[in-house]
N, C-alpha and C positions, 0 to 999 in steps of 0.2 A: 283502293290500295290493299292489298294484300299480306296477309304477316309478314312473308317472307320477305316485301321490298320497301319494309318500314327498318331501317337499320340499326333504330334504337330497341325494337322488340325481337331481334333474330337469334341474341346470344341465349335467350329462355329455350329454345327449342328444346336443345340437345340434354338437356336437364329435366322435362318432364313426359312422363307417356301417361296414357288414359287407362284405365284399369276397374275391376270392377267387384263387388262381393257377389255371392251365388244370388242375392236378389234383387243385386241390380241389371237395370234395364240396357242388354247387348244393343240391340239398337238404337239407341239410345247415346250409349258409347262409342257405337260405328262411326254414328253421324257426326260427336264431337271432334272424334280423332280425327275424321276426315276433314271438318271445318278448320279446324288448326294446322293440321297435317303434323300429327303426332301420331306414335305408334300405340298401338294398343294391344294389352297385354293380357287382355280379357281375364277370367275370374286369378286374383291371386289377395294372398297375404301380404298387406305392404310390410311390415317388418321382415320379408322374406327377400324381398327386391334388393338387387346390389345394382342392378345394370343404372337405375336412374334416382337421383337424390329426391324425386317429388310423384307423388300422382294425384293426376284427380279423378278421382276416385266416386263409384256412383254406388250406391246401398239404398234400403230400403227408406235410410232418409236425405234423399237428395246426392246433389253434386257437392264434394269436400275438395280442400286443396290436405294433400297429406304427404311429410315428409315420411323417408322407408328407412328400413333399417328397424337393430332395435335400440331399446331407450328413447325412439323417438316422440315430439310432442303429441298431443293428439291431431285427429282432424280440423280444418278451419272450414268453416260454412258460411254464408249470409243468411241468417235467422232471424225473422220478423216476430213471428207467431210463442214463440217459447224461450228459454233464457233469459239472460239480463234481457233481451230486446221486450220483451213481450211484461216482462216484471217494471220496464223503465215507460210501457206504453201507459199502465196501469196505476203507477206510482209514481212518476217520473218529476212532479214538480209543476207543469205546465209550463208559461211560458216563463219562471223563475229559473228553468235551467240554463246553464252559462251558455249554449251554442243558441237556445233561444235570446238572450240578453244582448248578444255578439250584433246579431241579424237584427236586434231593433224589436221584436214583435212586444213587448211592453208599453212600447210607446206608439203602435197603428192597430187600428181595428182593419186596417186593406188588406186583402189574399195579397199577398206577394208573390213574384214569380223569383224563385231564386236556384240561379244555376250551379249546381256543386259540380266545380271543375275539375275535380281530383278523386270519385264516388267512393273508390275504394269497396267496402263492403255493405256501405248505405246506413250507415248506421246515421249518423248528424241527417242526413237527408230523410230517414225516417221521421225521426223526433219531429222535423221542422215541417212535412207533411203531417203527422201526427197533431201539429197547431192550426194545421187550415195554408199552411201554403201551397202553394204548385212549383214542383222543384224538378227542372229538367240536369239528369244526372250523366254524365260524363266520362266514361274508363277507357283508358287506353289500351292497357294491357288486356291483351284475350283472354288469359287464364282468368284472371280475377273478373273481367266481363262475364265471362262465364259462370263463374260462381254468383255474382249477384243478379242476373238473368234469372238463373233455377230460382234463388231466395224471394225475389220478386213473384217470381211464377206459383210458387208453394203457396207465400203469403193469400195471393190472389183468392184463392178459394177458401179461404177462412171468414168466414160472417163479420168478426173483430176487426180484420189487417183491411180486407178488401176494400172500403171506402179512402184509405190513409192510401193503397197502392195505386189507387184509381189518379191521386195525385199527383204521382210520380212515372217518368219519364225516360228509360235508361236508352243512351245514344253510344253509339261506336267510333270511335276514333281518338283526336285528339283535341282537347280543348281548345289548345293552346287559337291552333287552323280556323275554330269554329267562331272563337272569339275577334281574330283580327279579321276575318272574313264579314263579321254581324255586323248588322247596321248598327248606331251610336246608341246607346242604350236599351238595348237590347234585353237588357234585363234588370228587376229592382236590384237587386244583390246578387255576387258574386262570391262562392264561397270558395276556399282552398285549405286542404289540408296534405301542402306534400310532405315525399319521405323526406324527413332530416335525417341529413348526414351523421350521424353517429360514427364516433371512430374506437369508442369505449366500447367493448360487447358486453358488458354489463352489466349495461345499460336496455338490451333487449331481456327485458323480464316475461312482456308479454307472447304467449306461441305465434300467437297472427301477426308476430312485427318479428318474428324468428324467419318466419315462412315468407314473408310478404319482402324480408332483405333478400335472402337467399334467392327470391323469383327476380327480382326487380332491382336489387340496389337502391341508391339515392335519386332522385330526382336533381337533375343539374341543369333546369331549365327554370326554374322558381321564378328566376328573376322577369325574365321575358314573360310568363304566366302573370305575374303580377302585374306588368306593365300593360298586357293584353286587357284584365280585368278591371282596371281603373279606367282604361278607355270605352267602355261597354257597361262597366252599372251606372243606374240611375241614381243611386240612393248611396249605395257603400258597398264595400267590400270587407269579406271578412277574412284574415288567415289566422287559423288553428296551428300554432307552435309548441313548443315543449317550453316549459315557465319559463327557465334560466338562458332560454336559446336567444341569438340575437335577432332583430326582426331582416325581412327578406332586405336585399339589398334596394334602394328606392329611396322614395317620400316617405318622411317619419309617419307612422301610424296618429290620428287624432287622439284615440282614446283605447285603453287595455282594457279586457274583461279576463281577472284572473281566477285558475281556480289554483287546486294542489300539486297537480302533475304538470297540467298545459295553460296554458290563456289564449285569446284570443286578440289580436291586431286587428281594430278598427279603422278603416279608411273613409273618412265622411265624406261623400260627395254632395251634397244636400239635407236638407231635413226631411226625413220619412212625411207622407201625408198622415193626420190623424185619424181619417176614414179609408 
């Protein structure tokens, strides 16, 4: 299937072109615009741009998603190797962190294979490769595919990332298809983290959830995602919420792992093995 004759990804078009700084790679940029079939606007200043609210945009550090204009936030990337990602590879807790806690890995010594059906920009699916799992990731949308493709790609050739990406698995489409298509457990865990609905803008503090609404909106398929994934883990399922949000419509969650901002919704289908 094609961007164009998926009807839930068609209204993004018209809202971003591909564009590039003097050291990013033109073809490079050809090939993406062509693969989305977006226009390209070759080298410019996104604070200069009126014609399109977004670009993604290629420099000498990779593919960004960027809104134009000025005042605007910065760039959004998927970044393995430096920033929080690389400070949380280094520091991060092990498997004390709440999305490791969520997925169980405190209580199995077993690689797990766990499906993030929602990838976004990889970051949960890092960490959880980052503990020894094998995590096949999942993005629908192209833009944001796109950006964590490059991020992936980048990692790849870092001595540090490369063992942790060799984990990891990014697929095209949509989960939803992939899961009521799989055979019956298909996988140990099932992870999901969609957009909530936010009606408060006030509430978007962070840039990549400024960017990631204005590309994308809400996610209004949760439910049926949720229902796909309880039919297909083996073990449980986790959904990543916002603390106070209420859980996906369905089966009451078993058990919460909360932190400050978000928690996580446990779905126990079984007891993890201890090996």
């Amino acid at each position: 299937m094609s961007v164009s004759d998926d009807p839930v990804l068609t209204s993004w078009r018209d809202s971003v072109a591909v564009a590039r700084s003097p050291l990013g790679d033109s073809q490079q940029a050809a090939a993406l615009a062509h693969s989305l079939e977006l226009t390209d606007l070759g080298v410019v200043v996104p604070k200069a741009v009126r014609d399109f609210p977004l670009l993604l945009f290629l420099d000498d550090q990779g593919l960004s998603l960027q809104m134009t204009g000025k005042g605007a936030p910065g760039p959004v990337r998927a970044e393995f190797v430096s920033g929080k990602m690389g400070y949380r590879r280094e520091h991060g807790g092990g498997t004390g962190q709440l999305v490791a806690r969520a997925v169980g890995l405190q209580k199995t010594r077993a690689c797990l294979h766990v499906v993030d059906a929602t990838a976004g920009l990889g970051q949960d699916a890092f960490v959880l490769a980052s503990l020894g799992c094998r995590v096949t990731m999942f993005e629908r949308h192209p833009v944001i595919h796109a950006l964590l493709e490059d991020g992936l790609a980048r990692a790849a050739l870092n001595v540090e990332c490369s063992d942790i990406i060799g984990r990891m698995e990014l697929r095209g489409g949509s989960s939803i298809n992939w899961l009521e298509q799989a055979e019956s457990e298909s996988a140990d865990v099932v992870y999901l983290d969609p957009m909530f609905p936010h009606r408060d803008k006030s509430a978007l503090v962070k840039k990549e959830m400024q960017v990631f609404r204005l590309l994308v909106g809400d996610d209004d398929d949760s439910e049926r995602l949720l229902a796909a994934a309880l039919g297909h883990a083996r073990y449980r399922v986790v959904v990543k919420r916002p603390r106070k949000a209420s859980a996906i419509a369905g089966p009451e969650p078993s058990t919460r792992v909360e932190g400050k901002s978000s928690r996580y919704d446990v779905y126990a289908i079984r007891a993890l093995p201890t090996q």
